[in-house]
N, C-alpha and C positions, 0 to 999 in steps of 0.2 A: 211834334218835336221830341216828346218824351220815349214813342217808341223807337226814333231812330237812332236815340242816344244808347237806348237800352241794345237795339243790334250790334251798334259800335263796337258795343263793348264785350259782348257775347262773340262776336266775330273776331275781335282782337284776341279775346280769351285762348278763343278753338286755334289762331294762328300760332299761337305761342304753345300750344301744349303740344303739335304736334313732333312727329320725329322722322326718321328717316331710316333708309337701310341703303347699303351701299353693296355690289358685289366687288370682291378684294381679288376675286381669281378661280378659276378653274384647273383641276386638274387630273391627268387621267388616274397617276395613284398616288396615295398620301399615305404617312404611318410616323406615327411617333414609337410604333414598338420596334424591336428586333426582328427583323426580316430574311431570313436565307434565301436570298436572291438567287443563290448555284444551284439549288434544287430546280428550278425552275417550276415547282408542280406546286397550285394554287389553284384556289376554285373560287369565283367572284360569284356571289348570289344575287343576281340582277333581280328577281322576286322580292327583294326587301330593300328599303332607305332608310338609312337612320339618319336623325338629325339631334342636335345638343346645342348647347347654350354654355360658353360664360359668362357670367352677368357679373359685372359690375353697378354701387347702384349709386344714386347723388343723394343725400339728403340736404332738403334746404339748398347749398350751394357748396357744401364739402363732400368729394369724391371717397365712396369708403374702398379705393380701390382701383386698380385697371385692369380691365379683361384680358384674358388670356390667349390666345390661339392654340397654343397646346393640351390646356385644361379643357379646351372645347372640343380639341380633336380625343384627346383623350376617352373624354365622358362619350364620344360618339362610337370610336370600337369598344370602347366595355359596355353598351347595350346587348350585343351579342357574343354571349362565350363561346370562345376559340380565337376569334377574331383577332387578327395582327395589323390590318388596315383597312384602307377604302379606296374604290375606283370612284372613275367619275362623282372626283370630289367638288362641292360648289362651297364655298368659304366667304361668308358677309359679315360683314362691320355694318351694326346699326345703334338705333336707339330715341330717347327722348327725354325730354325735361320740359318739366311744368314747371315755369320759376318759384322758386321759393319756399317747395310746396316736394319735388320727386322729381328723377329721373333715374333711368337706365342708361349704361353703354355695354354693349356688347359683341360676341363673336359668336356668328353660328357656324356650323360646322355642318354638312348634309352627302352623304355617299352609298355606295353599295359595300357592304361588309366582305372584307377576304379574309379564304381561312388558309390557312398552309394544309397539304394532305401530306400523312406520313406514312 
């Protein structure tokens, strides 16, 4: 009786701490920067994917914060300088919380870097 109390509990634990990720959307191109779309001449580096985070975090049970989509997409073309956006963007809302105890929420952000040629 004692061990299956102790699985209960262990099991309920693992139920509650986990978290989840959701996809928010696809797209073929994303930029928070300034883009000259009339030029028409861009070069998309299909060789490389960046991805970024903004984290927002819980402590105990107050939020120090909400995630950004921007901040996330932001952080994901400034891994690569020159960079003005992204193709084939994938963009998730996730997270978790351990009651009482931490949690995350977040936006990730994942694409191929575009650069403008001049």
């Amino acid at each position: 009786m004692k061990a299956s109390k102790s699985l209960l509990v262990v099991a309920l634990c693992a139920f509650m701490a986990t978290g989840c990720s959701t996809r928010v959307g696809d797209f073929t191109v994303a930029s928070t920067k300034n883009i000259d779309v009339r030029t028409g001449v861009h070069r998309i580096d299909d060789s490389v994917r960046v991805r970024d985070r903004d984290v927002a975090h819980i402590v105990i049970f107050f939020p120090t914060g909400l995630p950004n989509m921007k901040e996330a997409m932001d952080n994901a073309i400034e891994q690569k300088p020159g960079a003005v956006g992204l193709s084939n963007v994938t963009v998730k809302r996730g997270g978790f919380y351990i009651p009482f105890i931490y949690g995350q929420d977040y936006f990730e952000i994942e694409g191929n870097p575009i650069y403008e040629v001049r």
